[in-house]
N, C-alpha and C positions, 0 to 999 in steps of 0.2 A: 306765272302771272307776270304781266309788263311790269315793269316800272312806271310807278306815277310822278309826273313832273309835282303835280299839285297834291298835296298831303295834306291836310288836316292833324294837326297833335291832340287826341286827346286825352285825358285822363281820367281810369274808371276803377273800380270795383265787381269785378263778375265772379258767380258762384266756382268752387272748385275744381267741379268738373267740366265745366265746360273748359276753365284754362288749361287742365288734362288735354282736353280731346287737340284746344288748338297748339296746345306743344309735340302732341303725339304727330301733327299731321307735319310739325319745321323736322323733328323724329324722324317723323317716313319718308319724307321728302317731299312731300306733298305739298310743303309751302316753305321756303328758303330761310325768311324772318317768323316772327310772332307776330310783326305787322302785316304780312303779306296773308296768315292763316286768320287773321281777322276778318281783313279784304275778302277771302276764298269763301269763309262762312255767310259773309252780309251777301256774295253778290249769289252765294248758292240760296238766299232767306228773299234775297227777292224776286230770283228767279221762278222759288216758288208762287211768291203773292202773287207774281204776274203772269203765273198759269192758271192761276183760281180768278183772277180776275175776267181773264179770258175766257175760261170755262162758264163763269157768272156771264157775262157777254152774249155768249152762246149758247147759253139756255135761253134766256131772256128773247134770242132774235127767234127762237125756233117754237118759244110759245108764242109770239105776238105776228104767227104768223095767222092767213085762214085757211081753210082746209084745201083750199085749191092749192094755195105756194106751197103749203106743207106736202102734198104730194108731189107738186114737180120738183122739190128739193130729193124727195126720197126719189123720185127716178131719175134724175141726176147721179145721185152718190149708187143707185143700182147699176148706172151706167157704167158711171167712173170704177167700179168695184168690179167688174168685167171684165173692164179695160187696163184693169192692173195684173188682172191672173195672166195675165200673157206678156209680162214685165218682167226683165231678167235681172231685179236690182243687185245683183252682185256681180254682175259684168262693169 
């Protein structure tokens, strides 16, 4: 993980295991300090929220849609879903 110019100090109390888990990862190598496996875990906890967010997003556009755009989206993605079997992504 970079180095951040701009830190924040703060100080806490967190359950057991989790300071297990973020010691196990300066451990594995995974993260070099105990502040950098902090950093590792927040940006891996947001990264989630902001894939549910997304996914919330994207249900929401997919019910509001009417039944016409709802079809040209599914023969879009039926397109594009054709157009990928013939894609060599490991080239």
């Amino acid at each position: 993980m970079p180095v951040r110019a701009n830190r924040a100090k703060i100080s806490t109390t967190i359950a057991a295991e989790n300071a297990a888990y973020l010691k196990s990862l300066v451990k594995r190598g995974k993260a070099s300090t105990f502040a950098e496996a902090v950093d590792r875990a927040l940006t891996v906890a947001r990264r989630a929220e902001a894939r549910e967010r997304l996914e919330a997003a994207t249900e929401a556009y997919f019910a509001s849609l009417s039944p016409e755009a709802r079809e040209e989206e599914n023969r879009l993605a039926g397109a594009l879903s054709h157009e990928t079997d013939h894609v060599n992504f490991d080239e």
